[in-house]
N, C-alpha and C positions, 0 to 999 in steps of 0.2 A: 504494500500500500504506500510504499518511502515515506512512510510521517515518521514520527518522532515517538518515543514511549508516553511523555510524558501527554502529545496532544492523544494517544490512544485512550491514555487513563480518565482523561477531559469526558472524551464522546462516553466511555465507560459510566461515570458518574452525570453524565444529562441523560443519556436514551436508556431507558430500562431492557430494551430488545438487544442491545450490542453487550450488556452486561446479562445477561441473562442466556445470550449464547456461549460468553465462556465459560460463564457458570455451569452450563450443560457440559461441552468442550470436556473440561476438569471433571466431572465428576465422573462423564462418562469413560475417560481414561484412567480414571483410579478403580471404577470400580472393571477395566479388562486386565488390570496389574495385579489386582486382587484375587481374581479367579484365576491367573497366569499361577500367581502362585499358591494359590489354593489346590489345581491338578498338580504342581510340581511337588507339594506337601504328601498329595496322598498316593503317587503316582499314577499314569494313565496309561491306555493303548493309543497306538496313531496309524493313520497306515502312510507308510514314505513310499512314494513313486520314483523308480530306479530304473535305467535304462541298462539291459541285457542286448548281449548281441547272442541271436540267432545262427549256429552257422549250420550252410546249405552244400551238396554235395550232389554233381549231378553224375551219374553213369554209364556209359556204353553200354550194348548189349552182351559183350563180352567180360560186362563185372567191371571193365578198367574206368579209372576216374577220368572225367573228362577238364572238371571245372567244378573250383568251389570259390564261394562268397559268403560273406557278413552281411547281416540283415538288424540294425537295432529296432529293438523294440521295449514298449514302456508295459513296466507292471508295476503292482503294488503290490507291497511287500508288509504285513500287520506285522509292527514294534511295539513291546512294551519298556516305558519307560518307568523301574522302579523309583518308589518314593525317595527324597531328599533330605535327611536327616538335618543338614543347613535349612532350609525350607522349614520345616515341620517345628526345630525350635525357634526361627525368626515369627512362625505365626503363632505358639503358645505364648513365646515369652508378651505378644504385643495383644494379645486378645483375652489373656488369662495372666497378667502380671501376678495377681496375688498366691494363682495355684504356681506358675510356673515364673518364679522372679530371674532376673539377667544373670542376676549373682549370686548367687546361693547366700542366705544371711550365718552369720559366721553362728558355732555351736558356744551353747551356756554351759561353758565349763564352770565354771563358781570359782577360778586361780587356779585348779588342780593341771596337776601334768596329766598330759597324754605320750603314748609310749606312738613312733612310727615305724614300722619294718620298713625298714630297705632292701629288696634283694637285688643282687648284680650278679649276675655270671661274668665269671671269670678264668682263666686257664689253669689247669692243675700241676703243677711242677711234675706229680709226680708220672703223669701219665700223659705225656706231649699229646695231642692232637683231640684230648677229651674236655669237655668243660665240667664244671661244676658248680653247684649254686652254695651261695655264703649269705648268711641272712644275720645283718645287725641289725639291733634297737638302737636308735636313737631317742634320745628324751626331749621331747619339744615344751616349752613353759609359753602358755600366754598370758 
C-alpha cells in the first residue's frame, strides 16, 4: 500500500472495518498455529505425494530386449507423524500452568540433607576393555 505504519494505525483507529479485518487476520492465524501444534502434540497421519519412476521394458519375439524407458509417476504414500514430546510440554506447561508449571517448584526439605547417587562408568584396571559401574553419594545441603 507504500504508507507508512504509523498512517496504517491512523485508518486502524477511524474505520472500524480496516480494524476489524486485522482483528480477524490475527486471530485467524493464531488460532491455525494453535491447531498446527495441537496435531504436532498428539501426532497425526498425512499422506505425502512422491514421485516414482516406472521402468518399462519392451521385447522381441525372440525374449531379447529391444528398448527400455522411465516413466515418472505421482503416488501417495500415508505417513504417520508420531507425537512431539517438545510440543506436548510447550502446550501443558501454557494451558495447564498450575498442573504442569515451566519449573518444577523446588522440594520442602525443612534444612535436612539429601543424599544424590552419582553413577559413572568407568574402565576397570583390572580387566582392559571391560567397564564397570562405581556409584558415590554425595551429600547435597540446601
Amino acid at each position: 500500500m507504500n504508507i507508512s505504519r504509523s498512517t496504517l494505525y491512523d485508518w486502524c483507529d477511524r474505520d472500524p472495518d480496516i480494524s476489524d479485518a486485522f482483528t480477524r487476520g490475527r486471530t485467524e492465524a493464531d488460532e491455525n498455529v494453535e491447531n498446527a501444534l495441537f496435531r504436532k502434540a498428539c501426532g497425526y497421519s498425512a499422506e505425502v505425494k512422491k514421485v516414482i519412476k516406472i521402468k518399462h521394458t519392451e521385447y522381441d519375439e525372440n525374449g531379447r530386449k529391444i528398448r527400455e524407458w522411465e516413466e515418472p509417476k505421482e503416488v501417495y504414500e500415508l505417513i504417520h507423524v508420531p507425537a512431539d514430546s517438545t510440543a506436548i510440554k510447550f502446550w501443558l506447561t501454557n494451558r495447564q500452568p498450575e498442573r504442569w508449571p515451566h519449573l518444577p517448584k523446588p522440594a520442602e526439605t525443612g534444612g535436612e540433607e539429601r543424599a544424590v547417587i552419582e553413577i559413572t562408568r568407568v574402565k576397570d584396571p583390572e580387566k582392559p576393555g571391560e567397564g564397570s559401574v562405581i556409584e558415590t553419594l554425595a551429600e547435597v545441603k540446601e
